[in-house]
LONUKOL-797868 format. One record per residue (C-alpha): x, z, y. Coordinates in Angstrom, 3 decimals, always signed. Each point is the difference from the previous one (the first is absolute). Layout:
residues N
<<X,Z,Y>>
...
//
This chain:
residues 162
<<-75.143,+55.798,+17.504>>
<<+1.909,-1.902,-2.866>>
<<+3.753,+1.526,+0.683>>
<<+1.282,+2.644,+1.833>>
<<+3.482,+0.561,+1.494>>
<<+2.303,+2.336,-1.618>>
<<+1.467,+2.259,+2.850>>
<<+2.527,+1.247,-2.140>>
<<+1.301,-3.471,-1.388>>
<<+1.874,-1.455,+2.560>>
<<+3.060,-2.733,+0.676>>
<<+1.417,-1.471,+2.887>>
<<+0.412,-3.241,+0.088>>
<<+1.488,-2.048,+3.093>>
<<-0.854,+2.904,+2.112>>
<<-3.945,+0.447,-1.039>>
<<-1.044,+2.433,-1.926>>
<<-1.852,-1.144,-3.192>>
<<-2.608,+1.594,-2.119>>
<<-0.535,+0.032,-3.764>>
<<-4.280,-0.656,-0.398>>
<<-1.441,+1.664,-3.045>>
<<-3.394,-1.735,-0.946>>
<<-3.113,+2.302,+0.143>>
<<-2.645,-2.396,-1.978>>
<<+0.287,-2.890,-3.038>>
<<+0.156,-3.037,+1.144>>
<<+1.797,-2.920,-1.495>>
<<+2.542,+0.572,-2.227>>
<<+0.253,+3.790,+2.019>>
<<-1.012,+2.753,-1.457>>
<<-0.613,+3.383,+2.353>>
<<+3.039,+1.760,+0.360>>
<<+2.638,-2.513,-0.552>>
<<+2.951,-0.285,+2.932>>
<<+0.510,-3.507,+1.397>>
<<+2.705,-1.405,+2.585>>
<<+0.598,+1.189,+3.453>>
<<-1.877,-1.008,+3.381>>
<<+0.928,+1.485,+3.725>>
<<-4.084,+0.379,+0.652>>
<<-3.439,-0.477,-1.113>>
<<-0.344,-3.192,+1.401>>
<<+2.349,-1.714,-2.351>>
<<-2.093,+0.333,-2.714>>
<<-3.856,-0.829,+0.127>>
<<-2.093,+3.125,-1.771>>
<<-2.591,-2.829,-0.559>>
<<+0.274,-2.594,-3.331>>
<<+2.548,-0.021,-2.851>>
<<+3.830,-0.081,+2.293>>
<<+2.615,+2.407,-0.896>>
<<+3.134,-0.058,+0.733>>
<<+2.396,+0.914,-3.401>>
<<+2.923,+1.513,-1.172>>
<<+2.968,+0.384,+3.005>>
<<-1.813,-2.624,+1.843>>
<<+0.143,+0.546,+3.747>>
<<-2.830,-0.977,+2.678>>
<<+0.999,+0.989,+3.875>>
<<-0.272,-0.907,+3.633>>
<<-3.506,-1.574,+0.536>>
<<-0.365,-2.063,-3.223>>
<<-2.835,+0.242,-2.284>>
<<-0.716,-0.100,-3.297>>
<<-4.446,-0.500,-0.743>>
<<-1.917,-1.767,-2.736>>
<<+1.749,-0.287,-3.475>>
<<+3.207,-0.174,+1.158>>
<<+3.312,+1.272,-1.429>>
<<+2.861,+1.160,+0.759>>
<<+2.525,+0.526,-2.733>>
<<+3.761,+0.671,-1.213>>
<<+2.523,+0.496,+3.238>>
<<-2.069,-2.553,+2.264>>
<<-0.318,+0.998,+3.688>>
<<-2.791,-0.704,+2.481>>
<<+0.692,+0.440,+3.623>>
<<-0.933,-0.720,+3.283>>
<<-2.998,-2.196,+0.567>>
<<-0.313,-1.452,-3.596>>
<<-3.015,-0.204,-2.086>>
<<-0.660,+0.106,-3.352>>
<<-3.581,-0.087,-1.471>>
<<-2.612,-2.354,-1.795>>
<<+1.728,+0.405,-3.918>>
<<+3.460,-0.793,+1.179>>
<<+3.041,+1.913,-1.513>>
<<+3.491,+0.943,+1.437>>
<<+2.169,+1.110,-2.433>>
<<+4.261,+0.128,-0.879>>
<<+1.632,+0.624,+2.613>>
<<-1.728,-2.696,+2.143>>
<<-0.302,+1.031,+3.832>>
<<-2.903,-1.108,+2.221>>
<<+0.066,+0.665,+3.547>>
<<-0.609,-0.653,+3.952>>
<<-3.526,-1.650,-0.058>>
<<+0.271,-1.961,-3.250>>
<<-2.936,+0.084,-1.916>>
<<-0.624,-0.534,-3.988>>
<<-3.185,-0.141,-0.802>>
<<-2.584,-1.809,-3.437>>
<<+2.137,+0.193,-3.272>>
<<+3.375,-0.311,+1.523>>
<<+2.264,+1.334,-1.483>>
<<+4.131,+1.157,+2.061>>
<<+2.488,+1.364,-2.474>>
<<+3.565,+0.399,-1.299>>
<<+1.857,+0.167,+3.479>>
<<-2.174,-2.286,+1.655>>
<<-0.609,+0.173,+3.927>>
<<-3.051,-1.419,+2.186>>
<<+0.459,+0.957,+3.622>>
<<-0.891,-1.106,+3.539>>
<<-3.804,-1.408,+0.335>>
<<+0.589,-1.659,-3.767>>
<<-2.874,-0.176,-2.352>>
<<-0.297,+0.043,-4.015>>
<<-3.258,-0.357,-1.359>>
<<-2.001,-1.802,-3.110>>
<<+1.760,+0.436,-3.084>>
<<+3.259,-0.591,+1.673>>
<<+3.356,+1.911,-1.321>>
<<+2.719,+1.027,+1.921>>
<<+2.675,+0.758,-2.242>>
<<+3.966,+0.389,-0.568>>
<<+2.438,+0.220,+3.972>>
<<-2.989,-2.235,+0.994>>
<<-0.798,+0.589,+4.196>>
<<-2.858,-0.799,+1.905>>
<<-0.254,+0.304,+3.151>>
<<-0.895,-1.261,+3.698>>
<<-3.504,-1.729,-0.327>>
<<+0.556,-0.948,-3.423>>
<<-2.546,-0.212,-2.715>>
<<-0.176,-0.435,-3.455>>
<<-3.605,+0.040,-2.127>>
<<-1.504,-1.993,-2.760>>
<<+1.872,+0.626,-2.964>>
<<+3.417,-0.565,+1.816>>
<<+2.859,+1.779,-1.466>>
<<+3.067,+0.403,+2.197>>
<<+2.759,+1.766,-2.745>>
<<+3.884,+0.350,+0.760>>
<<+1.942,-0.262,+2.260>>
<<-2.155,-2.197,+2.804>>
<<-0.979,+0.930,+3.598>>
<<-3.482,-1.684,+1.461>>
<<-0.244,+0.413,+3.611>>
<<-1.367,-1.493,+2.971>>
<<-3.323,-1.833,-0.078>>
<<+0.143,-0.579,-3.712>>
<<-2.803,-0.117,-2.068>>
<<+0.331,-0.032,-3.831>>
<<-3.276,-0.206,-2.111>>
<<-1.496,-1.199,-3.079>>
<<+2.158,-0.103,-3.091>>
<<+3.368,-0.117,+2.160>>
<<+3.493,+1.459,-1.869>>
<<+2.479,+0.290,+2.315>>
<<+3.528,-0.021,-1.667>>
//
């Protein structure tokens, strides 16, 4: 076991209860003891590899978090999403219904990805930015601002969207 639930740590948040985790073991930059971010059940968060989920960071519904990922700031990780390989969420950046971001992507500020949309490679998703639908973005695309990619679009290589 790498993290157990805190029982006595709780929020609600839109309607689900959430629970702080409290690492049990080193790993990563962890160190045994130290409190992360908030999941609704053990299944968010893999107890295998390096993923944590950090500060007030919340992971609910059946999402999951494995590998190296992480989860930082105020992002939120719901639904179907997944997050693993080395990616990072972080901000207040929101990743949900069966999005996936996955490599060395990296979602943050207020960034969204939703719907079946994809970020991978050492893509980032930064700024309003949305993605969403079947979308993806990879490479070493970087989608900042205020710009929406939706639909069948795929953005790769050394793409800037502005």
């Amino acid at each position: 076991m790498k993290y157990k639930l805190l029982e006595d740590e709780t929020k609600t948040h839109n309607g689900v209860t959430l629970y702080r985790i409290q690492s049990l073991k080193d790993f990563s930059d962890v160190t045994s003891g130290d409190k992360g971010g908030w999941i609704e059940k053990e299944s968010n968060l893999s107890h295998e590899g390096n993923a944590w989920i950090y500060d007030n960071a919340k992971v609910s519904g059946d999402a999951e978090v494995y590998e190296s990922a992480q989860i930082r700031g105020n992002a939120k990780v719901y639904d179907n999403a997944k997050i693993y390989d080395n990616a990072k969420v972080y901000g207040n950046a929101k990743i949900y219904n069966d999005a996936e971001v996955y490599n060395d992507a990296e979602v943050y500020n207020d960034a969204i990805v939703f719907g079946n949309a994809w970020v991978s490679g050492n893509a980032k998703v930064c700024g309003d930015a949305m993605v969403y639908d079947y979308a993806k973005v990879g490479g070493h695309a970087k989608i900042p601002g205020k710009v929406e990619v939706f639909g069948d679009t795929i953005f790769e290589g050394f793409t800037e969207v502005l």
